[in-house]
C-alpha positions as a printed NumPy array, in Angstrom:
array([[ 15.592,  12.965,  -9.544],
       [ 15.385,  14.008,  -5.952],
       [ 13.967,  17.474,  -6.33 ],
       [ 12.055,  16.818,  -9.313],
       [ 10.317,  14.472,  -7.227],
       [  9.869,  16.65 ,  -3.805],
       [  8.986,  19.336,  -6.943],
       [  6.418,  17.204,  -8.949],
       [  4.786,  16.172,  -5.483],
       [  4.636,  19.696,  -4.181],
       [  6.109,  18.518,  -0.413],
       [  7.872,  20.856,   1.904],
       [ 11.036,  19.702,   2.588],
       [ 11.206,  21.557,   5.874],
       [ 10.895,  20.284,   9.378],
       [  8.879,  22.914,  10.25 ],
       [  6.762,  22.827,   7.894],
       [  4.644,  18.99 ,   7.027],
       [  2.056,  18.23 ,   4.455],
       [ -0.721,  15.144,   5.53 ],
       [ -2.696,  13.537,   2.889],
       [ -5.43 ,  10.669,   2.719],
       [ -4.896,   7.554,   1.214],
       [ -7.901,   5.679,   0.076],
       [ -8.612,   2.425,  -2.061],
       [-10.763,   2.876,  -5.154],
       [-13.223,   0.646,  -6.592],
       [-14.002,   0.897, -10.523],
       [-17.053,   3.136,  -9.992],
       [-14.74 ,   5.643,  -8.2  ],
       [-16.094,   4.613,  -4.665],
       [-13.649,   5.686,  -2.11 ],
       [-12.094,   4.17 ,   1.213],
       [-10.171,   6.214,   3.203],
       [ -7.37 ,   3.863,   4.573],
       [ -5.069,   6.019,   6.056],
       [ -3.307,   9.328,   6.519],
       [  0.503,  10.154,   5.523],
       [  2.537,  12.914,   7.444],
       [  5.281,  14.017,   5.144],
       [  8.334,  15.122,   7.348],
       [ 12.049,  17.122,   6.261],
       [ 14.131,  15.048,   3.551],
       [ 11.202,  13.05 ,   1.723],
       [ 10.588,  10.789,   5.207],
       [  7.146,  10.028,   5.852],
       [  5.213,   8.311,   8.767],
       [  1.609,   6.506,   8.048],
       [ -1.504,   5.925,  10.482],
       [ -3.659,   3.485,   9.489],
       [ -7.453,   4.414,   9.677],
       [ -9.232,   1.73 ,  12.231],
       [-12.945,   2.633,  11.217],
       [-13.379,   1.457,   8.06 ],
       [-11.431,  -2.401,   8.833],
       [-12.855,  -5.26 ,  10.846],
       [-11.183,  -7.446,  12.822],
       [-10.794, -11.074,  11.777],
       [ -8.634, -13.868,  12.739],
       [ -7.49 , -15.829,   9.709],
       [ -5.226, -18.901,   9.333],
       [ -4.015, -18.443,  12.704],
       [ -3.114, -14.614,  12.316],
       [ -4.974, -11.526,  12.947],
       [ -5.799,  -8.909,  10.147],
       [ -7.657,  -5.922,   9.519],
       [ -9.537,  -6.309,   6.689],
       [-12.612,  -4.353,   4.652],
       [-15.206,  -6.112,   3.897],
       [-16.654,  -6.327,  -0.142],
       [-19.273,  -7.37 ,  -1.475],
       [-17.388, -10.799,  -2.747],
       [-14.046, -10.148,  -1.399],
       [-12.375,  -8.863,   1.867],
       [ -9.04 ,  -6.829,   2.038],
       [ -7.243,  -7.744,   4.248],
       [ -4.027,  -5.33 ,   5.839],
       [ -0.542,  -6.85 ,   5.719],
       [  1.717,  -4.21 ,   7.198],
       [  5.349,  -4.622,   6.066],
       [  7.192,  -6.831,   8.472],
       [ 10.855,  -5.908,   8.002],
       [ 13.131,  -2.664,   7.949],
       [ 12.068,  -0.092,   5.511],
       [ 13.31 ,   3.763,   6.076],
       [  9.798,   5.238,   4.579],
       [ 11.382,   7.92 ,   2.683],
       [ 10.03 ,   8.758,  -0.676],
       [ 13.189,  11.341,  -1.592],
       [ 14.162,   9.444,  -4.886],
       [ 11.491,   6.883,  -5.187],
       [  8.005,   5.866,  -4.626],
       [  8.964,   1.858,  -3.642],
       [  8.956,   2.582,   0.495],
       [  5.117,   3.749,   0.101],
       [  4.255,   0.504,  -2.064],
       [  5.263,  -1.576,   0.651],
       [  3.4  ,   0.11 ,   3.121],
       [  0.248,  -0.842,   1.111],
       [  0.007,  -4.312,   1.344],
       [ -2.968,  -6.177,   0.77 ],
       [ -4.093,  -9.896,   0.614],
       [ -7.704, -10.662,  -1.115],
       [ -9.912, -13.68 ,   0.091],
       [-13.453, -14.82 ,  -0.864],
       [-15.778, -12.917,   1.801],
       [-17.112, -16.717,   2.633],
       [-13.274, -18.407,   2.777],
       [-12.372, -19.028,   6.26 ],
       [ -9.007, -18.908,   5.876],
       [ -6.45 , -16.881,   3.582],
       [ -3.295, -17.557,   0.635],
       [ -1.005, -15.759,   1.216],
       [ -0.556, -16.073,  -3.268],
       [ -3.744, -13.623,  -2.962],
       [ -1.35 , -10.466,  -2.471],
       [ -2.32 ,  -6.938,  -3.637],
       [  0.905,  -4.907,  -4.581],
       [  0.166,  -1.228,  -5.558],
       [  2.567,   0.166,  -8.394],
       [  2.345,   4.389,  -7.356],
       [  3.023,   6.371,  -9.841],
       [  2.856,  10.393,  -9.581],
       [  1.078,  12.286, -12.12 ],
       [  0.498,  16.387, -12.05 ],
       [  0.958,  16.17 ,  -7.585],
       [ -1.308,  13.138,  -7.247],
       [  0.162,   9.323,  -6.061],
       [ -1.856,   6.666,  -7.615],
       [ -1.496,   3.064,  -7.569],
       [ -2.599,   0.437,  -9.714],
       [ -3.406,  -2.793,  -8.798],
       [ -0.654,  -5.816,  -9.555],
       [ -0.891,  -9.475,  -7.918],
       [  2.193, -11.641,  -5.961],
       [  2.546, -14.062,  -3.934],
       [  3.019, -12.875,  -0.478],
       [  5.254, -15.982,   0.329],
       [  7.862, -14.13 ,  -1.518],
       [  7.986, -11.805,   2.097],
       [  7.736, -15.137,   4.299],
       [ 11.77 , -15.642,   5.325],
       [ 13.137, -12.251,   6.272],
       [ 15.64 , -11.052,   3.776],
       [ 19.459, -10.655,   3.569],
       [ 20.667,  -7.947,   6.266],
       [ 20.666,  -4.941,   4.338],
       [ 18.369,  -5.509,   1.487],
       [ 15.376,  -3.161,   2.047],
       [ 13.729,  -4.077,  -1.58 ],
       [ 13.215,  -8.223,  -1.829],
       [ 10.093,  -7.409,  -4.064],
       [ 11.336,  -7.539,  -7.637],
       [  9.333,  -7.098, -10.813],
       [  9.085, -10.812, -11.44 ],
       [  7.254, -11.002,  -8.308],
       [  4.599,  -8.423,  -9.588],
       [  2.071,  -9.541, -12.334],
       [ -0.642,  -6.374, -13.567],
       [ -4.211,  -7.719, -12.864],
       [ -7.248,  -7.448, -14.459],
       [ -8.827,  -3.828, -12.545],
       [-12.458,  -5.777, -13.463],
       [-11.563,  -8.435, -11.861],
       [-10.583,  -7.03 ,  -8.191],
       [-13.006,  -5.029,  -5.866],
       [-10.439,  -2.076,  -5.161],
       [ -7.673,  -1.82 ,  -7.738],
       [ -7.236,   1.528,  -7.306],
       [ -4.817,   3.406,  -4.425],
       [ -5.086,   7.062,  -4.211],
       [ -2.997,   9.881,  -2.254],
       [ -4.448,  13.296,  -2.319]])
């Protein structure tokens, strides 16, 4: 699984030698968001930076976040708050963490934290995409047991609706 993976995504695994790509959220009409920009290292590690441009600032329920702003919904950034080794060498599940998203109303004050975005990436012919699934972010509120890098399980994800979200679409090219 390891080199079919480094294989199928077409990433040198040499320290000399990185690969950077763009990651950008997709709305249904294809419009594009460039979010960020992942540098690709030796062994499947990877590092991210996090585009400022196209995110505002905005203080919500007593917490800043960096959020774009829709036409009838904001998304705002949650970064991952606890140990994750971002290395994609047998899986994709480090890179869906690092995509975090909460959704509010563009005229709520305040945000749930039950409004979570989870991308499910997927690789298909070199190209990451992820597709849009819902949780409830309180699921990350108490940090978990030492040594368990995953606490997101599949009965914490639920597929959404792509119509009914503003960007359900995550894209790494």
């Amino acid at each position: 699984m390891k080199r079919y993976l480094w294989l199928a995504l077409g990433i040198i695994a040499s320290s000399a030698v990185a690969e950077t790509r763009a990651v950008f959220l997709e709305d249904m009409q294809g419009t594009r968001i460039e979010i960020a920009t992942l540098n690709f290292g030796s062994e499947g590690s990877y590092s991210i930076e996090i585009a400022q441009a196209p995110f505002s600032d905005h203080f919500l329920s007593m917490r800043p976040f960096k959020c774009l702003e829709g036409p009838q919904k904001n998304w705002c950034y949650v970064p991952y708050p606890y140990e994750i080794e971002r290395n994609i060498a047998d899986d994709l599940i480090d890179l869906e963490y690092d995509f975090l998203f909460v959704w509010k109303e563009a005229s709520d004050y305040g945000i749930n934290m039950w409004n979570g975005v989870y991308y499910k990436i997927s690789e298909v012919d070199g190209q990451l995409t992820g597709v849009l699934h819902e949780m409830d972010m309180d699921t990350l509120s108490a940090p978990p047991p030492a040594g368990e890098l995953r606490p997101v399980q599949a009965k914490d994800l639920h597929q959404s609706d792509p119509e009914s979200h503003w960007l359900p679409r995550l894209v790494i090219e």
